[in-house]
mmCIF file of the N, C-alpha and C atoms, coordinates in Angstrom:
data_MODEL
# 
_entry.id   MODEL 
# 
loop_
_atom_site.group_PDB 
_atom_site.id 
_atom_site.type_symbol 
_atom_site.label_atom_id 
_atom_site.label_alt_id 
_atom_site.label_comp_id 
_atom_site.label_asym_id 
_atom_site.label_entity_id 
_atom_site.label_seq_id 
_atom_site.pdbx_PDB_ins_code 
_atom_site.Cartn_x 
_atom_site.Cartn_y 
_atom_site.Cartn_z 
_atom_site.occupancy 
_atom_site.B_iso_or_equiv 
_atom_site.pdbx_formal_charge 
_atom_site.auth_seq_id 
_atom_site.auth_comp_id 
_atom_site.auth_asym_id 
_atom_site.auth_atom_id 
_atom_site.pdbx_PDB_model_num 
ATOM 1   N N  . UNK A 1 1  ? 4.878  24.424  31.208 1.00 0.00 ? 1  UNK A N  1 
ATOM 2   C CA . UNK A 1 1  ? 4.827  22.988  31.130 1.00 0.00 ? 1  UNK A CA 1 
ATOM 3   C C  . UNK A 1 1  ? 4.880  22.561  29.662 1.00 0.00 ? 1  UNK A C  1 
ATOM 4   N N  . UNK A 1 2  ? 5.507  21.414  29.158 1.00 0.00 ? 2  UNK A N  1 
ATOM 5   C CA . UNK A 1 2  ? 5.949  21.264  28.223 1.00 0.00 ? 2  UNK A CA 1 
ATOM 6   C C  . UNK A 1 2  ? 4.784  20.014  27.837 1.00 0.00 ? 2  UNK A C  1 
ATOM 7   N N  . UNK A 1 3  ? 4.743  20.425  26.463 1.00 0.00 ? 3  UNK A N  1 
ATOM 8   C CA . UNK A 1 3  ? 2.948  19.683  25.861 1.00 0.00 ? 3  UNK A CA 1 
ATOM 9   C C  . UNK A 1 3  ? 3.394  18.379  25.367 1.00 0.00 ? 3  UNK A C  1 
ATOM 10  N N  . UNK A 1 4  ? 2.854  17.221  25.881 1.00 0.00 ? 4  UNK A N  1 
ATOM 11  C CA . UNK A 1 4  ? 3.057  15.740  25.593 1.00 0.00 ? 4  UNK A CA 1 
ATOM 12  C C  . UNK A 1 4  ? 3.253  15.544  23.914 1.00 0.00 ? 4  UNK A C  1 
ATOM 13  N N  . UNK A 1 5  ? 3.721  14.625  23.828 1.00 0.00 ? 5  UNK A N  1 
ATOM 14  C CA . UNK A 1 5  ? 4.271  14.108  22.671 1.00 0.00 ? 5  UNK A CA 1 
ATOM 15  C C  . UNK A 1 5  ? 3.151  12.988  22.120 1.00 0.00 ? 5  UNK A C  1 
ATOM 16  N N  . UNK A 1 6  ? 2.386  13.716  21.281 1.00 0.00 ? 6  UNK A N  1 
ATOM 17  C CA . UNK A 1 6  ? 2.126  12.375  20.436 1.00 0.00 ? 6  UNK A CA 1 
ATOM 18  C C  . UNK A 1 6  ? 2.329  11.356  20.043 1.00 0.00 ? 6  UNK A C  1 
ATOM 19  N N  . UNK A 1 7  ? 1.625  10.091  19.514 1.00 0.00 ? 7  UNK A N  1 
ATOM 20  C CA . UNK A 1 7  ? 2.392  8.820   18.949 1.00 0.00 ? 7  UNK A CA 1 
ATOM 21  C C  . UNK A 1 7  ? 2.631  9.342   17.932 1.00 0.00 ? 7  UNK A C  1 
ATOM 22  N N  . UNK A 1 8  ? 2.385  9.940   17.398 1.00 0.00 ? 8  UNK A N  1 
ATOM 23  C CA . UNK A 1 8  ? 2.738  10.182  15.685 1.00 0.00 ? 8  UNK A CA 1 
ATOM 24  C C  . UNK A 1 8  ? 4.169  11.435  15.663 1.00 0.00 ? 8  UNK A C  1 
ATOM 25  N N  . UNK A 1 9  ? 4.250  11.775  16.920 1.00 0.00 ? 9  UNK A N  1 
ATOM 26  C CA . UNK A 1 9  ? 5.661  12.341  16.755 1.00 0.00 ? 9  UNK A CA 1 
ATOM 27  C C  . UNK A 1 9  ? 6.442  11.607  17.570 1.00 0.00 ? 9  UNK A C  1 
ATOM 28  N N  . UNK A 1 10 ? 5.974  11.081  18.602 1.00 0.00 ? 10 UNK A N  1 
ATOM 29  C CA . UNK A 1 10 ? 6.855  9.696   19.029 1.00 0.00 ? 10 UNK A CA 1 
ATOM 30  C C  . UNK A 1 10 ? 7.458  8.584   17.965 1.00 0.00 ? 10 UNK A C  1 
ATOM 31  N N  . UNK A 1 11 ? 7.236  8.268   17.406 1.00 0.00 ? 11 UNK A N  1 
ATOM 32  C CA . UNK A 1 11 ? 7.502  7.531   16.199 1.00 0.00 ? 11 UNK A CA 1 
ATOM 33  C C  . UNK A 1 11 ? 8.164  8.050   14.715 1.00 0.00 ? 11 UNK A C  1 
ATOM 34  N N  . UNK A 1 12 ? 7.725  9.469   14.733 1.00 0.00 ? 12 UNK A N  1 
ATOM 35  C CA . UNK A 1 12 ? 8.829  10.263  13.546 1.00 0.00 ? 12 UNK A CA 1 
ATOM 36  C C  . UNK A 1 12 ? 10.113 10.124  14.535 1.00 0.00 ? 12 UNK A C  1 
ATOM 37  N N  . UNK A 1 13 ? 10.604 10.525  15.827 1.00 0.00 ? 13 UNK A N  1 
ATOM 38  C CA . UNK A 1 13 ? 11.981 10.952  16.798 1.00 0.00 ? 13 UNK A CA 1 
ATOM 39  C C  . UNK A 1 13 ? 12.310 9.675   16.607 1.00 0.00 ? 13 UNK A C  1 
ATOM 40  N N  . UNK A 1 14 ? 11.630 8.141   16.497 1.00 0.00 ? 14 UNK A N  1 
ATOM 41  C CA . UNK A 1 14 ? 12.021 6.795   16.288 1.00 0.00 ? 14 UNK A CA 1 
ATOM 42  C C  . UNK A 1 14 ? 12.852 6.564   15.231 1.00 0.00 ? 14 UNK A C  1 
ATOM 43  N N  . UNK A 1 15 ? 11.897 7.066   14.176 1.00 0.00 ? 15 UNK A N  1 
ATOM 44  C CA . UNK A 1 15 ? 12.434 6.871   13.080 1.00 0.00 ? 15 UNK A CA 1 
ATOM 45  C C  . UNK A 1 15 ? 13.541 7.919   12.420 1.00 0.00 ? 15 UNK A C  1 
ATOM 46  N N  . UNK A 1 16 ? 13.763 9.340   12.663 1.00 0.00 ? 16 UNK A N  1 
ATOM 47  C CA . UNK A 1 16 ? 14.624 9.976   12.507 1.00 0.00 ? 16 UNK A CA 1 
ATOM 48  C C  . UNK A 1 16 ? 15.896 9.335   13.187 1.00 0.00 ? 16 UNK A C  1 
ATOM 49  N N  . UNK A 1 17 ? 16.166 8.899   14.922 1.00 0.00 ? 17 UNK A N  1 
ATOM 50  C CA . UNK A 1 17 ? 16.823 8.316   15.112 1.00 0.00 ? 17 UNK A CA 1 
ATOM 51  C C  . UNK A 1 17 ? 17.548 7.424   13.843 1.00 0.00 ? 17 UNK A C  1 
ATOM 52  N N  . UNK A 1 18 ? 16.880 6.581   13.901 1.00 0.00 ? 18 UNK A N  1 
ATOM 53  C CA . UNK A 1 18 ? 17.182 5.702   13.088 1.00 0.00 ? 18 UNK A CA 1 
ATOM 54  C C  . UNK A 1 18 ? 18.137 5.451   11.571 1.00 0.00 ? 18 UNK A C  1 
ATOM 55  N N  . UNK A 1 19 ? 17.417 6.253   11.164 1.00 0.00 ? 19 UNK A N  1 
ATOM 56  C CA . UNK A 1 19 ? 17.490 6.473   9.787  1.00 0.00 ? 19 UNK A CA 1 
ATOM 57  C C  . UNK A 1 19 ? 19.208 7.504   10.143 1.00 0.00 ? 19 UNK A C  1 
ATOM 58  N N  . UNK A 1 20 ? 19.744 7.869   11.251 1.00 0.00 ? 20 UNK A N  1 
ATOM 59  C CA . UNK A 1 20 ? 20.868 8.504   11.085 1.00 0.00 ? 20 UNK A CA 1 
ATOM 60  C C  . UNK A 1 20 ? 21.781 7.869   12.095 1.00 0.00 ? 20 UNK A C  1 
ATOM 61  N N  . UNK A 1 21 ? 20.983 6.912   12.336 1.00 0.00 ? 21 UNK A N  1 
ATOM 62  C CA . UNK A 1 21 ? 22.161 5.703   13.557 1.00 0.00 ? 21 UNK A CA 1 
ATOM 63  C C  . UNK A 1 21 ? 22.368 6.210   14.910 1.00 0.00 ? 21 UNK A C  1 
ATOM 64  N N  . UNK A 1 22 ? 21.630 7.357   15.380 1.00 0.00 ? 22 UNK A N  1 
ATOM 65  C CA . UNK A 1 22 ? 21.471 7.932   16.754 1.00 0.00 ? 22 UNK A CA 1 
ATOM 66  C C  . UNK A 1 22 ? 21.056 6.931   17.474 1.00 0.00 ? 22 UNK A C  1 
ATOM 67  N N  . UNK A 1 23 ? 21.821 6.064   18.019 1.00 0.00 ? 23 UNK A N  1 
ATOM 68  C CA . UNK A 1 23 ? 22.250 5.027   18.989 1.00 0.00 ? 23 UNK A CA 1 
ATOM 69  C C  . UNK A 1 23 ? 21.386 5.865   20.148 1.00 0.00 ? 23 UNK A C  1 
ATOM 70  N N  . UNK A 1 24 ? 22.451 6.773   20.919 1.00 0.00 ? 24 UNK A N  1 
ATOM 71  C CA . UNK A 1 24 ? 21.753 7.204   22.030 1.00 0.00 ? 24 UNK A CA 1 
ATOM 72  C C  . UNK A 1 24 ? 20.068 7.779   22.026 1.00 0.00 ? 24 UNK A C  1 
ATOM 73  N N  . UNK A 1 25 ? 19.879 8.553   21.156 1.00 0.00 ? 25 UNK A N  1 
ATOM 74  C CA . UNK A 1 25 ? 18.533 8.808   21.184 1.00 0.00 ? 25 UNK A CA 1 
ATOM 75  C C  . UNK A 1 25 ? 17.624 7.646   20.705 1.00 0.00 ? 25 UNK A C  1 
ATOM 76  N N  . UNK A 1 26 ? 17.953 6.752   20.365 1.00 0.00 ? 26 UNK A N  1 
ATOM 77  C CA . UNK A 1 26 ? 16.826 5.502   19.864 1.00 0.00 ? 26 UNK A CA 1 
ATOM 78  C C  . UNK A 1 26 ? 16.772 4.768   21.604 1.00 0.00 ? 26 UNK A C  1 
ATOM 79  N N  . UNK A 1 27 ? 18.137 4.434   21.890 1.00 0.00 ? 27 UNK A N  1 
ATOM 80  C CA . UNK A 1 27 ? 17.886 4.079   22.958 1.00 0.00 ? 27 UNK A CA 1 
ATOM 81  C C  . UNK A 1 27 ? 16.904 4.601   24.140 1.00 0.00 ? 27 UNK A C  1 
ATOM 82  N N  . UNK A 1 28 ? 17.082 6.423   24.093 1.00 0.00 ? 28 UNK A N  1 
ATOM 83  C CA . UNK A 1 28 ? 15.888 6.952   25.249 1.00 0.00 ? 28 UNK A CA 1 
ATOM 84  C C  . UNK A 1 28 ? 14.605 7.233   24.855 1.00 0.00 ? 28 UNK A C  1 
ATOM 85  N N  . UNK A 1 29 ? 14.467 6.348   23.423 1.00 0.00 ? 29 UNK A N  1 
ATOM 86  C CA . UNK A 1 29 ? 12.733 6.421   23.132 1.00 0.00 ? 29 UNK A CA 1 
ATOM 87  C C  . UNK A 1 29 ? 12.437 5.262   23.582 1.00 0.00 ? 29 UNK A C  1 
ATOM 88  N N  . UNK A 1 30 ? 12.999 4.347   24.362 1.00 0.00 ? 30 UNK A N  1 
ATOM 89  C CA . UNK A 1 30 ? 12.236 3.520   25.341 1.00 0.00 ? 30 UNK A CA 1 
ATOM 90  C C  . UNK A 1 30 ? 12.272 3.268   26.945 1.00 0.00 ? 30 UNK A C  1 
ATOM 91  N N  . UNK A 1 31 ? 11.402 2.840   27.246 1.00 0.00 ? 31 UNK A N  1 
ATOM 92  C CA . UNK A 1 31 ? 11.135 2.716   28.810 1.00 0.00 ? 31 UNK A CA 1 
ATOM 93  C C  . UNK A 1 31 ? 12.370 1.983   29.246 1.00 0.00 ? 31 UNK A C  1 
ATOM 94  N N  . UNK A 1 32 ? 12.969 2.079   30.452 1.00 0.00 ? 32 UNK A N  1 
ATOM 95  C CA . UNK A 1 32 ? 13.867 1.047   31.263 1.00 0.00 ? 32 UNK A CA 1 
ATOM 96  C C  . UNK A 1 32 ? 13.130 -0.077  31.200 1.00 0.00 ? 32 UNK A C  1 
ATOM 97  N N  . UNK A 1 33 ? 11.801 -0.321  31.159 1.00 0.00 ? 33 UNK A N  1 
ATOM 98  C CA . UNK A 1 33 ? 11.183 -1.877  31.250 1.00 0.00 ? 33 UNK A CA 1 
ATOM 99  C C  . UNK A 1 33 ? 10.437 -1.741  29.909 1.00 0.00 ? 33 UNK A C  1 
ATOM 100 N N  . UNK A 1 34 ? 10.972 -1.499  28.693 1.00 0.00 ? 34 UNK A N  1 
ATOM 101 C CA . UNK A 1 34 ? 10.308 -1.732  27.995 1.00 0.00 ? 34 UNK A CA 1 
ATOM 102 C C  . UNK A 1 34 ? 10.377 -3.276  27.678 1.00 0.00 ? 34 UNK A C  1 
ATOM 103 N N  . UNK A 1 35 ? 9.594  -3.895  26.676 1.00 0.00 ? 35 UNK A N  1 
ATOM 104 C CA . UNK A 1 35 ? 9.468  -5.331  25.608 1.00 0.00 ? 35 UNK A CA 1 
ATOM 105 C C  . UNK A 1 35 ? 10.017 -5.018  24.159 1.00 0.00 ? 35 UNK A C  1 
ATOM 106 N N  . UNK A 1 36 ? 10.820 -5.416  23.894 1.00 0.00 ? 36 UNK A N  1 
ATOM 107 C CA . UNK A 1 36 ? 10.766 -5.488  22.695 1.00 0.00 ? 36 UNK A CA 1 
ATOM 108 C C  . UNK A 1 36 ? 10.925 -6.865  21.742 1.00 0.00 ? 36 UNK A C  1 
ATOM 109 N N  . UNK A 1 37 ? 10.095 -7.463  21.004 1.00 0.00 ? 37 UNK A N  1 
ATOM 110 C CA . UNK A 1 37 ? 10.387 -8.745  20.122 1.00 0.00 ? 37 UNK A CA 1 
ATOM 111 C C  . UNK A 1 37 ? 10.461 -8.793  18.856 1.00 0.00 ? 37 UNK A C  1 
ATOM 112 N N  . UNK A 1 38 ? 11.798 -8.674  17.953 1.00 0.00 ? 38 UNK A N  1 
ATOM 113 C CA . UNK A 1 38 ? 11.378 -8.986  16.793 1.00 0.00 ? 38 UNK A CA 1 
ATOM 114 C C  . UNK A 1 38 ? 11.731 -10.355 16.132 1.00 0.00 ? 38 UNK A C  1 
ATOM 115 N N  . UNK A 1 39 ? 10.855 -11.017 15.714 1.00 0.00 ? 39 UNK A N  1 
ATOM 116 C CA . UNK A 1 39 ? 10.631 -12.359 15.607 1.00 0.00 ? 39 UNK A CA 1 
ATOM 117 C C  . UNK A 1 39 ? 11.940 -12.777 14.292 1.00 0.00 ? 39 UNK A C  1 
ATOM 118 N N  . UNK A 1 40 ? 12.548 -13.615 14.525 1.00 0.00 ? 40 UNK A N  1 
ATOM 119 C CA . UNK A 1 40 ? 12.601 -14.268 15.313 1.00 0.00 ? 40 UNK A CA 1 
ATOM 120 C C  . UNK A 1 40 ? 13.469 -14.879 16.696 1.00 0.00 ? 40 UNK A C  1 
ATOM 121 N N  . UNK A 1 41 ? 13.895 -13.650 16.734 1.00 0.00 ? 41 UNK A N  1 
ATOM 122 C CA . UNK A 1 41 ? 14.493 -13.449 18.131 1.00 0.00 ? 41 UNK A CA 1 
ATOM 123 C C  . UNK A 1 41 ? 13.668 -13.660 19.229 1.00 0.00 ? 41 UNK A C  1 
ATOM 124 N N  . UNK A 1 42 ? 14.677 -13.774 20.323 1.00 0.00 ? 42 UNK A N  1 
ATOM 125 C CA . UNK A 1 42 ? 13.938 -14.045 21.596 1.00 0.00 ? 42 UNK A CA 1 
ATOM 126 C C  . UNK A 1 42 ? 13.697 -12.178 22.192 1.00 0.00 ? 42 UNK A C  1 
ATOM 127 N N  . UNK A 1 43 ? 12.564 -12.375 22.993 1.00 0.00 ? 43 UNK A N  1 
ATOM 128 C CA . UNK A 1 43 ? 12.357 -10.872 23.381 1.00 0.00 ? 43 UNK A CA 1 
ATOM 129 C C  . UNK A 1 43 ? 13.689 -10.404 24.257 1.00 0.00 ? 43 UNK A C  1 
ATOM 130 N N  . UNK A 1 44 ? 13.640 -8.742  24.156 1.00 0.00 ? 44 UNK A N  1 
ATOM 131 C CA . UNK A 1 44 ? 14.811 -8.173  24.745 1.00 0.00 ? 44 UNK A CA 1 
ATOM 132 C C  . UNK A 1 44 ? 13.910 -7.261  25.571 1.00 0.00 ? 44 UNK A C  1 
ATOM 133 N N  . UNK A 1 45 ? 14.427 -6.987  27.490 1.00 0.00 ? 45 UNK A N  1 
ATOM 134 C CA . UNK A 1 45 ? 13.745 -6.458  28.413 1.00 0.00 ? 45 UNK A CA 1 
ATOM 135 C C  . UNK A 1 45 ? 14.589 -5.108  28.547 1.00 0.00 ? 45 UNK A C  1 
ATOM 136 N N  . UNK A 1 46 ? 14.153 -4.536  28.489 1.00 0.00 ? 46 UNK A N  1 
ATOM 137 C CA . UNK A 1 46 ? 14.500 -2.594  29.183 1.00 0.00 ? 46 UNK A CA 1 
ATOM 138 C C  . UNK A 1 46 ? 15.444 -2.166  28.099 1.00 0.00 ? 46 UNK A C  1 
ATOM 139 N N  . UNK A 1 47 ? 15.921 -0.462  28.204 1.00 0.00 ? 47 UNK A N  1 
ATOM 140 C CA . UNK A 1 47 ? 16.057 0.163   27.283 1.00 0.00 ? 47 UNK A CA 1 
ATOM 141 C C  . UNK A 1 47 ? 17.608 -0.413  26.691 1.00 0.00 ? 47 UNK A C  1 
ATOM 142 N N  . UNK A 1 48 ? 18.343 -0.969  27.987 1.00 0.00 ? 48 UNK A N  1 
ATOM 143 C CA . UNK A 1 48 ? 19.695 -1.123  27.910 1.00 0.00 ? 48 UNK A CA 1 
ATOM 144 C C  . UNK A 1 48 ? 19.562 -2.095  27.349 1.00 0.00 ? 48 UNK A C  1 
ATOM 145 N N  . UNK A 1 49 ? 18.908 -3.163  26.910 1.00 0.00 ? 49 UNK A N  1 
ATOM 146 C CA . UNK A 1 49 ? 19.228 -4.733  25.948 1.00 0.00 ? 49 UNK A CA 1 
ATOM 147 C C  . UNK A 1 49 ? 18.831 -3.846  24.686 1.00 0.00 ? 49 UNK A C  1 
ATOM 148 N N  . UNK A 1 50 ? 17.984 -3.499  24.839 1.00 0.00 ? 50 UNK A N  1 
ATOM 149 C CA . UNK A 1 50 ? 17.259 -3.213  23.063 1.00 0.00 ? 50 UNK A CA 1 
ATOM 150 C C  . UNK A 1 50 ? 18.416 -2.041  22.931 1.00 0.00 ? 50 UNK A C  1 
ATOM 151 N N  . UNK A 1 51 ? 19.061 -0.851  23.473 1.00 0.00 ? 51 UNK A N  1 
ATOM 152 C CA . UNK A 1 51 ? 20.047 0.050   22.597 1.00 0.00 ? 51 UNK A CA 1 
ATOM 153 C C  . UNK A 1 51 ? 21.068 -0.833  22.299 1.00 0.00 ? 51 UNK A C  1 
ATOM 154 N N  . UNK A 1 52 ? 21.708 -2.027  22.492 1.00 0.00 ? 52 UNK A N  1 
ATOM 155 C CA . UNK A 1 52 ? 22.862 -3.029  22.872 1.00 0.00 ? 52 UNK A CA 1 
ATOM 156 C C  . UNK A 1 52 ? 22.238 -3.620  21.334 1.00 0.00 ? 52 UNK A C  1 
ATOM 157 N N  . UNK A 1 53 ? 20.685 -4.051  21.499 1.00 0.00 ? 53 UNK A N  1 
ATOM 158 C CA . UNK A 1 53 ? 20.495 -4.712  20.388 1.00 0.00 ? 53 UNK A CA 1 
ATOM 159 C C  . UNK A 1 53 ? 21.069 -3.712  18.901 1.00 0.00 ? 53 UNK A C  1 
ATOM 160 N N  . UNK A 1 54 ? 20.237 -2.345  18.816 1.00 0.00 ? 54 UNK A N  1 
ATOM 161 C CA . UNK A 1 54 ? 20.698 -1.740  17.636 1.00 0.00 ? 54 UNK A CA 1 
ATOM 162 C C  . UNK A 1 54 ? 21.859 -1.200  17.559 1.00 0.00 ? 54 UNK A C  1 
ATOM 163 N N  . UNK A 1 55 ? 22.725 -1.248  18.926 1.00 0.00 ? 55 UNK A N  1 
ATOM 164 C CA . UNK A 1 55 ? 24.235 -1.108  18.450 1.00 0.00 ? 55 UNK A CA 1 
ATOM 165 C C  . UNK A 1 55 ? 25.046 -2.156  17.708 1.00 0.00 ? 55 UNK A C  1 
ATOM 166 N N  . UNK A 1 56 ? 24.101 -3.993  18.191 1.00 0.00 ? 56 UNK A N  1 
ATOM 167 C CA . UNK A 1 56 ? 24.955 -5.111  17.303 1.00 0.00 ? 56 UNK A CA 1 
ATOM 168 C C  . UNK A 1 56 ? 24.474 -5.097  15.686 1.00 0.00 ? 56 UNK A C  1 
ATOM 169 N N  . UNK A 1 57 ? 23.102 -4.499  15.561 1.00 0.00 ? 57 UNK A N  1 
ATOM 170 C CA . UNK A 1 57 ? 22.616 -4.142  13.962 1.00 0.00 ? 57 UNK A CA 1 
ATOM 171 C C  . UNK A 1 57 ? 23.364 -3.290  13.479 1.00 0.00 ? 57 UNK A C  1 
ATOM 172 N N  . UNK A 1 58 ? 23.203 -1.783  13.994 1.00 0.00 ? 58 UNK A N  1 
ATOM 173 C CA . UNK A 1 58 ? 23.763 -0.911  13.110 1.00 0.00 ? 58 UNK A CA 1 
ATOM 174 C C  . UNK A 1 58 ? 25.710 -1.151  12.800 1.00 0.00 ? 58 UNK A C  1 
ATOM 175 N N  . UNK A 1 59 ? 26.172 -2.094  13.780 1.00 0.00 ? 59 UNK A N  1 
ATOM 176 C CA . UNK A 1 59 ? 27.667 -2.439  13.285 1.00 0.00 ? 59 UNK A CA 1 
ATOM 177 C C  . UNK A 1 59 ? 27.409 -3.275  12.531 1.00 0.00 ? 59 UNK A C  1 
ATOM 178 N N  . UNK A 1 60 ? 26.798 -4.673  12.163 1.00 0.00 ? 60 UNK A N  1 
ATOM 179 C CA . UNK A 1 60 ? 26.691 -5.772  11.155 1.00 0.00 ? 60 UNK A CA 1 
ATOM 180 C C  . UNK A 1 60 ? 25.713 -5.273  9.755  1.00 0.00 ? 60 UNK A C  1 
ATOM 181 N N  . UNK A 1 61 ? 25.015 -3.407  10.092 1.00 0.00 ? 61 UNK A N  1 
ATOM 182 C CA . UNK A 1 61 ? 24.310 -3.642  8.747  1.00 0.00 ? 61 UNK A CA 1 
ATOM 183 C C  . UNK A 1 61 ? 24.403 -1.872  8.873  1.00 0.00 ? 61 UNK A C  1 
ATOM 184 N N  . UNK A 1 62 ? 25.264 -1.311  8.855  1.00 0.00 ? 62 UNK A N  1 
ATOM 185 C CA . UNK A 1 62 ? 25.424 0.201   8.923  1.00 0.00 ? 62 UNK A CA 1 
ATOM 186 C C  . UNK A 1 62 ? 24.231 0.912   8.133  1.00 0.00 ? 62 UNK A C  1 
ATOM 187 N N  . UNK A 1 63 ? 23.950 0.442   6.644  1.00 0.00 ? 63 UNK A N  1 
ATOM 188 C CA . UNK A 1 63 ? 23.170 0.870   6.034  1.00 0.00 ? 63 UNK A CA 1 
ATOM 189 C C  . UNK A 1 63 ? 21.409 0.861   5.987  1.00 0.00 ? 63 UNK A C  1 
ATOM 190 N N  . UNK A 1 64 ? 21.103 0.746   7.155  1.00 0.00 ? 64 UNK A N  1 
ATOM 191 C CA . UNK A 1 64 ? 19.780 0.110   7.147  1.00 0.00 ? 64 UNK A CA 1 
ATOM 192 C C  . UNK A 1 64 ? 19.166 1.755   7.406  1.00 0.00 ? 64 UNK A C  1 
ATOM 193 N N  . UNK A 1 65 ? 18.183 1.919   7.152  1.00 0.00 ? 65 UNK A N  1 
ATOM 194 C CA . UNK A 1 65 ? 17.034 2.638   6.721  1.00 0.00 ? 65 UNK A CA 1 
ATOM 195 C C  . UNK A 1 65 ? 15.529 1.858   6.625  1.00 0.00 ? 65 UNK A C  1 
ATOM 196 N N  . UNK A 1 66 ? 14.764 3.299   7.517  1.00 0.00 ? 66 UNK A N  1 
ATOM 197 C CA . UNK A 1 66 ? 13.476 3.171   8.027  1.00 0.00 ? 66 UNK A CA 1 
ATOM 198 C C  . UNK A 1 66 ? 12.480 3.960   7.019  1.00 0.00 ? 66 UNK A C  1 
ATOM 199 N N  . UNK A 1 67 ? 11.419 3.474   6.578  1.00 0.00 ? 67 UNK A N  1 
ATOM 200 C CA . UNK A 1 67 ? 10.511 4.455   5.423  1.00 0.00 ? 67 UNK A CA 1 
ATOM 201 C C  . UNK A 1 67 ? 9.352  4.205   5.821  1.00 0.00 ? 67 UNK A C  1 
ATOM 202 N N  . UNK A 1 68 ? 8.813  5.259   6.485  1.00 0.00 ? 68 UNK A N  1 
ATOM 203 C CA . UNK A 1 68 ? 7.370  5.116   7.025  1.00 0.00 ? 68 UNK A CA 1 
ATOM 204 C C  . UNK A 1 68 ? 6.346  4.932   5.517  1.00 0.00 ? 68 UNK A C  1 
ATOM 205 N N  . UNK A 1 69 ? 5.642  4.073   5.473  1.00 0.00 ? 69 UNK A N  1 
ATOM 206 C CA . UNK A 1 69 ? 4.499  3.747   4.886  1.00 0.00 ? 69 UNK A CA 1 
ATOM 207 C C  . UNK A 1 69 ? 3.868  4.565   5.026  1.00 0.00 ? 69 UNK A C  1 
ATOM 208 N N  . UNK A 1 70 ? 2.825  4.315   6.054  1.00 0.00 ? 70 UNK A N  1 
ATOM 209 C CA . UNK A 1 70 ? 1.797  5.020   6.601  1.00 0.00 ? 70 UNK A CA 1 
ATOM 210 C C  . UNK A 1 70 ? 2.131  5.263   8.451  1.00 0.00 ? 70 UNK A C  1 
ATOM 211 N N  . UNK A 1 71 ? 1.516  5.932   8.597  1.00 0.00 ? 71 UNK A N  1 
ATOM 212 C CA . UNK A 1 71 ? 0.981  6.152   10.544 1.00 0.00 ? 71 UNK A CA 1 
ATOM 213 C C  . UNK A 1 71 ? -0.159 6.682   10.562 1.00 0.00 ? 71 UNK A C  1 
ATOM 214 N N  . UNK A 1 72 ? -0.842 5.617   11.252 1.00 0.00 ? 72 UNK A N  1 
ATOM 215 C CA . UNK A 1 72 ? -2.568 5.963   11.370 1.00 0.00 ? 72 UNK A CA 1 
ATOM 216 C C  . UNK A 1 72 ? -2.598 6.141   13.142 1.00 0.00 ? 72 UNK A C  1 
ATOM 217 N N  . UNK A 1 73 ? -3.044 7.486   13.439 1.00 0.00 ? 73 UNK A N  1 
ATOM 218 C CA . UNK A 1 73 ? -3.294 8.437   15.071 1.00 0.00 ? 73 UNK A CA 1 
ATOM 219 C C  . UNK A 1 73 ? -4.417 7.967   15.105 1.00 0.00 ? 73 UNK A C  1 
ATOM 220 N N  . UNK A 1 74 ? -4.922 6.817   16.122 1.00 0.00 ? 74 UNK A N  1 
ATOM 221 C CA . UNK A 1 74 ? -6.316 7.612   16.852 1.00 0.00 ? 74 UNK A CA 1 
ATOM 222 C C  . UNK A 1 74 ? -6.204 7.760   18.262 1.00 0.00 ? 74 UNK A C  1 
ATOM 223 N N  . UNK A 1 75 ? -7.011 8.412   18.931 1.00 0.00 ? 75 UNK A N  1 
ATOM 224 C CA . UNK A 1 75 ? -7.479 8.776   20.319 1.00 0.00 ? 75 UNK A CA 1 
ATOM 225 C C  . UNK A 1 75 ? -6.144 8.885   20.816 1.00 0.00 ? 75 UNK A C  1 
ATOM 226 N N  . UNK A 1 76 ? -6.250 8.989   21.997 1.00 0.00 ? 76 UNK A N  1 
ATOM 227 C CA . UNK A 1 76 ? -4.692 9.415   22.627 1.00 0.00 ? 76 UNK A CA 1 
ATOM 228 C C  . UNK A 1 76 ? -3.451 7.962   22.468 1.00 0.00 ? 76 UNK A C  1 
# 
């Protein structure tokens, strides 16, 4: 059995995505019903609006890059 994924490695696979424009894998780090809102947009529902969303970013801003600050883990 394969050992659950932390938030703190849930969120590096986010951000690695990212940072190399992996469209498809950003897209399956979220739920079919996920939420997502970034203000000031209107919210986007399940995985298929939000990968749609960073496919219309990463064509209007190819160069964008993610730099984790910090990530603070507690409890599960």
């Amino acid at each position: 059995m394969k050992e659950p994924v932390t938030p703190r490695e849930l969120v590096q696979r986010w951000v690695d995505a990212f940072n190399k424009a992996d469209l498809q894998t950003l897209e399956s780090l979220y739920a079919e019903n996920a939420l997502n809102h970034q203000m000031p947009n209107e919210p986007l529902y399940g995985s298929k609006a939000i990968g749609e969303m960073f496919r219309n970013e990463f064509a209007a801003a190819p160069e964008m890059h993610c730099i984790v600050v910090q990530i603070i883990e507690e409890g599960n």
